[in-house]
C-alpha positions as a printed Julia matrix, in Angstrom:
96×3 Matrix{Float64}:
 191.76  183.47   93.56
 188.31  183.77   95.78
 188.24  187.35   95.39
 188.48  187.4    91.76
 185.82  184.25   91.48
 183.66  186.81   93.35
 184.59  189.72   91.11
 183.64  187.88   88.23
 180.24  186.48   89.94
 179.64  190.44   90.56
 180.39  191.7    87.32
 178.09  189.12   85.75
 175.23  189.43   88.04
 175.68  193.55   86.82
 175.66  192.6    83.35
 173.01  190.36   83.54
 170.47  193.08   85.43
 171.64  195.58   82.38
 170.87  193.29   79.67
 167.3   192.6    80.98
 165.67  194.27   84.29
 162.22  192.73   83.88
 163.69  189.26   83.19
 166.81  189.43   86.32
 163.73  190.35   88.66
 162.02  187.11   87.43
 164.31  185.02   88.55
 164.98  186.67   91.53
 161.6   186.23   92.64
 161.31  182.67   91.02
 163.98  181.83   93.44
 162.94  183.37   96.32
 159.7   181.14   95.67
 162.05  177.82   95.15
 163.51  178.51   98.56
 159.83  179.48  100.11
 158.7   176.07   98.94
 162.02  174.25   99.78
 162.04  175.44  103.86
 157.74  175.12  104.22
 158.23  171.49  102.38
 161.3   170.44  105.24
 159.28  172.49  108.2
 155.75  170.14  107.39
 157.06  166.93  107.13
 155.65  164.55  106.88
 152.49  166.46  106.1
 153.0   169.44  103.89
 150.48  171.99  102.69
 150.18  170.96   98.73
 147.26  172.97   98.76
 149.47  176.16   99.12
 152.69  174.73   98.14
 151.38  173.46   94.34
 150.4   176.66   93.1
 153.7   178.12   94.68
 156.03  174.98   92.57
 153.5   176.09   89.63
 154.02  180.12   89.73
 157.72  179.33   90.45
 158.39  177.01   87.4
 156.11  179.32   85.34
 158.93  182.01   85.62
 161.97  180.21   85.59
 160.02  178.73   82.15
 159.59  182.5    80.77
 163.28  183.46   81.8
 164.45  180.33   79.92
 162.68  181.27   77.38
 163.93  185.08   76.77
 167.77  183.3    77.16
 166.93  181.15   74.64
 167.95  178.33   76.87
 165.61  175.13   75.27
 166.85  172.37   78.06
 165.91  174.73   80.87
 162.77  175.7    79.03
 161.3   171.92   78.48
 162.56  171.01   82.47
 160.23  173.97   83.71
 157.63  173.26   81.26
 157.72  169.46   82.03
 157.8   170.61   86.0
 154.73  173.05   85.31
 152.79  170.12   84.27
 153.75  167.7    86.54
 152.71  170.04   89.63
 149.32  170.77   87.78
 148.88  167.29   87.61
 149.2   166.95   91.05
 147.39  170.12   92.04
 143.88  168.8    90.2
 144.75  165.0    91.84
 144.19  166.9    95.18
 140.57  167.82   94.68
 139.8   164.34   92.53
């Protein structure tokens, strides 16, 4: 049962790199910057860099907004469009 779960997890992870390189990348870096953000946020409490970490959340949700985009994928689309402007929000409330 696990091993074909896998199986199937591999096979669509293959498929998914053939049907778009540029896009799989994306979101392989968009995720790497989730989990950047995620581990710096839990190391810095209660005081976390949002100076660094904003522009991170922003560059982040800016991909995963592009990605959801080329999948046609509206929901995920408006979540990392909505994010995208609630982090720039909070970016300009730093200097203001």
């Amino acid at each position: 049962m696990i091993t074909k779960v896998v199986k199937d997890i591999i096979s669509w992870i293959k498929l998914d790199w053939k049907s778009n390189h540029i896009r799989f990348i994306l979101e392989v870096i968009a995720w790497a910057i989730s989990i950047s953000c995620a581990v710096i946020m839990a190391i810095t409490i209660p005081n976390p860099p949002f100076i660094f970490l904003y522009p991170m959340f922003i560059t982040g949700c800016s991909l995963y907004a592009w990605t959801a985009y080329s999948r046609n994928s509206f929901g995920m689309l408006i979540n990392y469009l909505l994010l995208v402007t609630i982090d720039t929000i909070g970016y300009i409330r730093l200097f203001f």
